[in-house]
N, C-alpha and C positions, 0 to 999 in steps of 0.2 A: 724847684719846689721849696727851697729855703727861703726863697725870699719873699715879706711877708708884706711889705709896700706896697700898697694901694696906686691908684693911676695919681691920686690928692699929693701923697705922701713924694712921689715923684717931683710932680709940677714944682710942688716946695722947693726941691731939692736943685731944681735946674733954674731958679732964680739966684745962684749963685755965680752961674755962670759968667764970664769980663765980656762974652761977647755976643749983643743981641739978637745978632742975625743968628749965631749958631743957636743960641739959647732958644729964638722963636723954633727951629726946625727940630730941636731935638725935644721941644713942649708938643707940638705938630708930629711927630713920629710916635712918643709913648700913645698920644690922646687917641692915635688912627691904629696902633697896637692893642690898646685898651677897648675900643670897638669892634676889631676882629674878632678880638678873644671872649667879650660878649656871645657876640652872635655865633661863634661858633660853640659855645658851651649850650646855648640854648637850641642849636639843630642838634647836637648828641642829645640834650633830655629828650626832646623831641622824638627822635629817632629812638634811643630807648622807651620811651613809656609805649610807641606803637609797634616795637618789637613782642610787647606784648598783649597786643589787642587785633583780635581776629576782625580784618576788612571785609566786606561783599564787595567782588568782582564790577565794576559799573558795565561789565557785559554781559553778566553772566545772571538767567533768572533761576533761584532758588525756588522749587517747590517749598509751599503752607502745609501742611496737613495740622489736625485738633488735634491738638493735646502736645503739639511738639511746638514750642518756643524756639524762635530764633535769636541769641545775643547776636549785635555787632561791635563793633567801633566805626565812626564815622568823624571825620574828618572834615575842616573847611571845604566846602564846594564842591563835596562829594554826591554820587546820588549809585544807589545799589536796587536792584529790580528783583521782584517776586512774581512767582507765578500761583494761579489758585485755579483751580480745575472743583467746576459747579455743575451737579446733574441740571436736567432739566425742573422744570418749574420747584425753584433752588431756593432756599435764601442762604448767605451767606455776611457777615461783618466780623472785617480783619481790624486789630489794634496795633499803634504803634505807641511804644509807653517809651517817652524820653528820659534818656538819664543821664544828662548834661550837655545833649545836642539841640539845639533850636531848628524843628524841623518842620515840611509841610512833607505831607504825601498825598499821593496822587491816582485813583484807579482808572485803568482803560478799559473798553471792551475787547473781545477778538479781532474787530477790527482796525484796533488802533486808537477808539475815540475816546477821546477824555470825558468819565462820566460825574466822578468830582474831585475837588483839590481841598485839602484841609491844609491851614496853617497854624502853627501854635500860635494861643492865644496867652497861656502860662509861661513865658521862659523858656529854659530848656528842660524843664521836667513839665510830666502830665502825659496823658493820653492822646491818642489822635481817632477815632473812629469812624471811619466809612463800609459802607451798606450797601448790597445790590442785591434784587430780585433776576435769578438769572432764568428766561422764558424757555429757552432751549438751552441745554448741557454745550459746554463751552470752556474757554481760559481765559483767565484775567489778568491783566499787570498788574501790579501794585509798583510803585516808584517810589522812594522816600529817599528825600533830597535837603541837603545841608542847608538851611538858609542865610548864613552868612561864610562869605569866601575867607573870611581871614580868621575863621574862629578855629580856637586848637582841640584836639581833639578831644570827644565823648564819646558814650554809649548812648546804645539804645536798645527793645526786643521788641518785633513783633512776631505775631499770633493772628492764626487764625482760630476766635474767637466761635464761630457758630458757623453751621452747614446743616440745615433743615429744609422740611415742606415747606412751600410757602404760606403767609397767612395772609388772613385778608387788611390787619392793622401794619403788617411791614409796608406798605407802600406810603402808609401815614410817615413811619420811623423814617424810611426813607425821602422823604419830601422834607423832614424836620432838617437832617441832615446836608440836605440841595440849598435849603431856604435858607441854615448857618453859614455856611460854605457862602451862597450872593453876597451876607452881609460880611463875611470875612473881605470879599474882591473888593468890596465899596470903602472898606475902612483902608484897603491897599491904594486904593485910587485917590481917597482923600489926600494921602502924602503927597500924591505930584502934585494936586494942586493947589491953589488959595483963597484968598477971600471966598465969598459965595460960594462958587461951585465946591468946595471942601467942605463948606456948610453944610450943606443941602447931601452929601455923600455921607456923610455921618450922620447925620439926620436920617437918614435911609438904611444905613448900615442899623441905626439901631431897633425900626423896625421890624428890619427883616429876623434880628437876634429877639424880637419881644414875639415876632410869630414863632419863630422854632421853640420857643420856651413853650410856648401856649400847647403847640403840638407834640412836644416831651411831658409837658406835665396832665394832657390829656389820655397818655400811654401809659403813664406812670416808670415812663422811663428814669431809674434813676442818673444815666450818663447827663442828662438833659437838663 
């Protein structure tokens, strides 16, 4: 702990040495000392900051209920599952408000079916909202999933935002929502590929985003 040498201040110091070969091994030993020590300083912050940041189980599904917020922590290439229990002829829409995690989520039905996947469009902060009209009383996943594996950890909370009768303009909000969600897949699919066909996917990604506008600002959705 006294010694106040840098890995620099070192190197310096072993160019004195009469003999090269030891000289290179003992520059070779501080520089792979000085890498350890790195990385090891950096899994203890690591491991401290998440010592204190409460995880969701990736097996475990957490009931939604209104008015109770969920904090988490989320971590590179994590994903934690929710459950949401909807009467019959239901509406319901859950939020996920990022708060330094870049994240998509995901809702299924009872039977496992994927009904849509929002991805952030903002970074790691912003909202994420998805919507289902549910016909018969039922349970839903929600999945919200880390989207980058190497990112270090952040927050997030979601909420279940609304649990109502149906109306006859939800299945609008909801189609806004399905028709975001296609242009979001199109803008994901433009990255694999190039010339033309990445063209014509962004081209298309952005009218699917200029219909979900037309059909938010038809509703006077403000999320929209």
């Amino acid at each position: 702990r006294n010694l106040r040498l840098n890995h620099k201040t070192w190197l310096d110091l072993s160019m004195t040495w009469p003999d090269r070969n030891i000289k290179r091994r003992f520059q070779q030993t501080l520089l792979g000392l000085f890498v350890a020590l790195s990385v090891f300083v950096w899994d203890k912050t690591v491991r401290a900051w998440n010592s204190g940041v409460e995880f969701a189980s990736q097996d475990a599904s957490i009931e939604l209920r209104i008015g109770q917020p969920i904090s988490r922590g989320m971590s590179g290439g994590r994903v934690a599952s929710f459950k949401i229990s909807a009467p019959a002829n239901s509406y319901f829409q859950t939020v996920v408000e990022q708060q330094g995690s870049v994240l998509s989520a995901e809702l299924f039905d009872s039977q496992g079916k994927s009904l849509i996947k929002i991805e952030s469009v903002s970074g790691a902060h912003g909202p994420l909202y998805l919507s289902e009209v549910a016909t018969a009383a039922g349970s839903y996943r929600l999945e919200v999933r880390s989207m980058e594996a190497w990112a270090p950890p952040g927050r997030y909370e979601v909420r279940l935002q609304d649990v109502r009768t149906s109306e006859a303009a939800d299945e609008e909000r909801i189609a806004a929502e399905r028709t975001f969600a296609a242009g979001q897949s199109l803008v994901s699919r433009a990255r694999e590929q190039s010339g033309n066909e990445a063209r014509q996917s962004r081209l298309s990604a952005i009218e699917k985003f200029k219909e979900a506008a037309k059909k938010w600002h038809a509703l006077a959705d403000s999320h929209g």
